[in-house]
C-alpha positions in Angstrom: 2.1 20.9 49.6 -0.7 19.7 51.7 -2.6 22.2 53.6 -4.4 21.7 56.8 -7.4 23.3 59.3 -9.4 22.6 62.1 -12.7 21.7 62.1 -15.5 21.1 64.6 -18.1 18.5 64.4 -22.1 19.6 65.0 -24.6 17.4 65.2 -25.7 13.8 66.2 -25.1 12.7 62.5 -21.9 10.8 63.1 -22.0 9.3 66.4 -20.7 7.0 67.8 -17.6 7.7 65.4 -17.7 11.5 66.3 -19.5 13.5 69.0 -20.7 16.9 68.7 -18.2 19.7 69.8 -15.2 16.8 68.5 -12.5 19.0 66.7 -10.8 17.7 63.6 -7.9 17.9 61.9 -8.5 17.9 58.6 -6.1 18.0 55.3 -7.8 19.9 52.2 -7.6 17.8 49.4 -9.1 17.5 45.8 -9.1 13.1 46.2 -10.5 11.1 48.7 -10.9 7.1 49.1 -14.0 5.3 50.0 -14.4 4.9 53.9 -12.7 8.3 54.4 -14.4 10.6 56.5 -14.6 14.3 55.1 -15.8 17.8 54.9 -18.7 18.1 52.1 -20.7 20.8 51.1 -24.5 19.5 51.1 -27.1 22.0 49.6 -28.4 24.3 51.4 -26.4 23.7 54.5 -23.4 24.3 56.6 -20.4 21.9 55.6 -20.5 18.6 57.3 -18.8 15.7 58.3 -19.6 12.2 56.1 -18.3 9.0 55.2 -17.3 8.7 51.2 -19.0 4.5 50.9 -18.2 5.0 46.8 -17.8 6.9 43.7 -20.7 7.3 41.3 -20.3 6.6 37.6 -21.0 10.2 36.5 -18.4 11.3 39.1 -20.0 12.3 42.2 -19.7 10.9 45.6 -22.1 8.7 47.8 -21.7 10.0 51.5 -23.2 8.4 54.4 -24.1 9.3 58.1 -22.8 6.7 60.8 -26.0 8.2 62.4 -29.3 6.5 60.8 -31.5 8.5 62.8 -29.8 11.9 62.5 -28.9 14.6 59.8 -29.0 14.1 55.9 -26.7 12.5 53.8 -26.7 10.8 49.7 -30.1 9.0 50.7 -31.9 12.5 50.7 -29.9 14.0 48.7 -28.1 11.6 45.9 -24.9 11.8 45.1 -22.7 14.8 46.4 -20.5 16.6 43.6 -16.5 15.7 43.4 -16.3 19.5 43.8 -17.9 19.5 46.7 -15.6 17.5 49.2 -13.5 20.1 50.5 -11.3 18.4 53.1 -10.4 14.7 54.7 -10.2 14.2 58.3 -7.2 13.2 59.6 -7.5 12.5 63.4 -9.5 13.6 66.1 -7.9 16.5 68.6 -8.9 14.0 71.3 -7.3 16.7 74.1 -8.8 19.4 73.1 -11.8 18.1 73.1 -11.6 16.2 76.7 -10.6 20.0 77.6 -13.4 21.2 75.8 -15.8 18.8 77.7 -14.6 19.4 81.1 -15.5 23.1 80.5 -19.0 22.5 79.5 -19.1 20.4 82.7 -17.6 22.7 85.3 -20.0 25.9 84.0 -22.9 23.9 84.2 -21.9 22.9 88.1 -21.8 26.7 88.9 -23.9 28.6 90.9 -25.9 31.4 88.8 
């Protein structure tokens, strides 16, 4: 049985797709496809969203930013371990995060 989580986006790395503070659904899985976005452990950092572009013959995966000018991703790094994807997204929580949005906006309006 498939089990699922929510995850939030931080960064600049994968806009215009996603937006920092963008909450995820996303299904923990041990398989992904090419063009799926998912959650990857990259060294020495915090997980983070990437797009798989393809498998690597010695069985890693080649993961992308949609950002060029932000964050890391297989050009800095190479290839990302199979073990290391840890989830796929599914679909944005696009109410949450309008909520989410709206917050940030109202605080910022008040008075100190």
């Amino acid at each position: 049985m498939a089990r699922f989580g929510i995850a939030t986006v931080r960064g600049r790395s994968m806009q215009p797709t996603l937006w920092d503070g963008d909450r995820l659904v996303v299904r923990y899985v041990d398989h992904a496809r090419p063009g799926d976005l998912v959650l990857v452990r990259l060294p020495h950092r915090p997980l983070s969203v990437k797009r798989l572009v393809r498998r690597e013959p010695e069985g890693g995966w080649w993961v992308e930013r949609d950002n060029p000018h932000e964050g890391v991703d297989s050009w800095q790094i190479g290839a990302v371990p199979a073990g290391d994807l840890v989830a796929v997204v599914v679909t944005r929580l696009r109410v949450l995060n309008s909520v989410a949005r709206w917050r940030r906006r109202t605080r910022a309006r008040r008075p100190a």
